[in-house]
C-alpha positions in Angstrom: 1.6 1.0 -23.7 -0.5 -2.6 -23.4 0.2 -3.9 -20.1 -0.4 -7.6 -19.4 -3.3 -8.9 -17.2 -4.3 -11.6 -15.3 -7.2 -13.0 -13.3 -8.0 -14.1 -10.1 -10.3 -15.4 -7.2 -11.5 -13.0 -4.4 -14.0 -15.8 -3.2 -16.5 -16.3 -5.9 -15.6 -12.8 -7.7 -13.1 -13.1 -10.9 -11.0 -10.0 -10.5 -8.5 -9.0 -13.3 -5.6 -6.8 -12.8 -2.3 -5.6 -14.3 0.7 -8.1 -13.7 2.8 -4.8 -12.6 2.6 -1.5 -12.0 4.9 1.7 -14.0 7.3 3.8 -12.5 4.5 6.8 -13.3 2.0 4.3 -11.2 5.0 3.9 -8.4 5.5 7.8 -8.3 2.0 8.4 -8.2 0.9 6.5 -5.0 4.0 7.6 -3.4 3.5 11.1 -3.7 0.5 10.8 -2.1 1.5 9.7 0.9 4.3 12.9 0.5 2.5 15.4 -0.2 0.3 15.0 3.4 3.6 14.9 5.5 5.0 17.6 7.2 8.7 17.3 8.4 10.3 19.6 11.1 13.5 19.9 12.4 15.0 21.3 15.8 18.2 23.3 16.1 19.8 19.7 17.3 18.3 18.2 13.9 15.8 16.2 15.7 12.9 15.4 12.9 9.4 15.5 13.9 7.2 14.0 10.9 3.1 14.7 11.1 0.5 14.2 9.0 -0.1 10.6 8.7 -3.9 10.5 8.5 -6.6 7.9 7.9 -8.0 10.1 4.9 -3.7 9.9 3.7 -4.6 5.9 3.8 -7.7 5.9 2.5 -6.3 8.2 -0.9 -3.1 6.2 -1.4 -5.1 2.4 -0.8 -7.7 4.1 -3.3 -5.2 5.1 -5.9 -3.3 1.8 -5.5 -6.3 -0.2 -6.5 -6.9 2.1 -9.9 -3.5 1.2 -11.0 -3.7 -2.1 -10.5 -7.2 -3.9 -10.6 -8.9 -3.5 -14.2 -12.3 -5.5 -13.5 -14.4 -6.9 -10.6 -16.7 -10.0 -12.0 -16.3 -8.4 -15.7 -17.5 -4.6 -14.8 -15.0 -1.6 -14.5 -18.1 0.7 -12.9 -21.4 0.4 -13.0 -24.6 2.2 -11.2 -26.6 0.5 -8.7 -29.4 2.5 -7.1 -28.9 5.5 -9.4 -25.3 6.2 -8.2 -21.9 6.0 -10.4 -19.5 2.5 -9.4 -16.0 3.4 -9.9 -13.5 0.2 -9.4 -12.4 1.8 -6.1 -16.2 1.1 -4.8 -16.5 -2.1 -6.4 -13.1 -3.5 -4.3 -14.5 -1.7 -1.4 -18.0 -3.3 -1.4 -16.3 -7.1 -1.5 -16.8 -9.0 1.4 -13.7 -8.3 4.0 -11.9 -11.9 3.2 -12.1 -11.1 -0.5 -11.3 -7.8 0.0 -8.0 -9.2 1.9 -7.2 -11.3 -1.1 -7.4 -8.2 -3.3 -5.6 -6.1 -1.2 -2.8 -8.5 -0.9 -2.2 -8.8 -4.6 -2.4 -4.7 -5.0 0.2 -4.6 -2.5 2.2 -7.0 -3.4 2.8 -4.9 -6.9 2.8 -1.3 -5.0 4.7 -1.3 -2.2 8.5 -1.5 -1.7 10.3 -4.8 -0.8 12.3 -4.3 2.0 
């Protein structure tokens, strides 16, 4: 399947990304975030849910980013000092603010409205 794009500012980077995101994409970042939780219950049925973790946050922001951005300033990798540039590193090395602006429009497309 094509899937539309679009571009955008992040400051003075031109960032292009997919206009939405699949049900495969949705399932994806969702298990995640699953498959790190634990869920107990007492005799009473009181729940107890653990295993929210920063490295759970880091995967599922990670794999939110490949489903939705396609290109920072034109490159989906590249190598700088002999080491590989996926588009997860080339988000992450933005400035904070243009990080922000990023991160705002992945999440806008990945996460549940409530």
């Amino acid at each position: 399947m094509t899937r539309e794009t679009t571009t955008f500012k992040a400051g003075e980077h031109d960032i292009e990304a997919y206009t939405f995101v699949t049900g495969r994409d949705l399932r994806n970042i969702e298990q995640t975030t699953l498959d790190s939780l634990q869920v107990k219950s007492d005799e009473k049925g009181v729940g107890d849910i653990s295993g929210f973790s920063g490295e759970m946050l880091a995967k599922r922001e990670d794999l939110q980013i490949k489903c939705v951005i396609v290109k920072v300033d034109g490159e989906t990798e590249k190598e700088i000092d002999g080491k590989k540039m996926t588009i997860v590193d080339l988000v992450l090395d933005l400035e904070a603010t243009d990080y922000g602006v990023v991160m705002e429009y992945v999440r806008d497309l990945t996460e549940k409205k409530s």
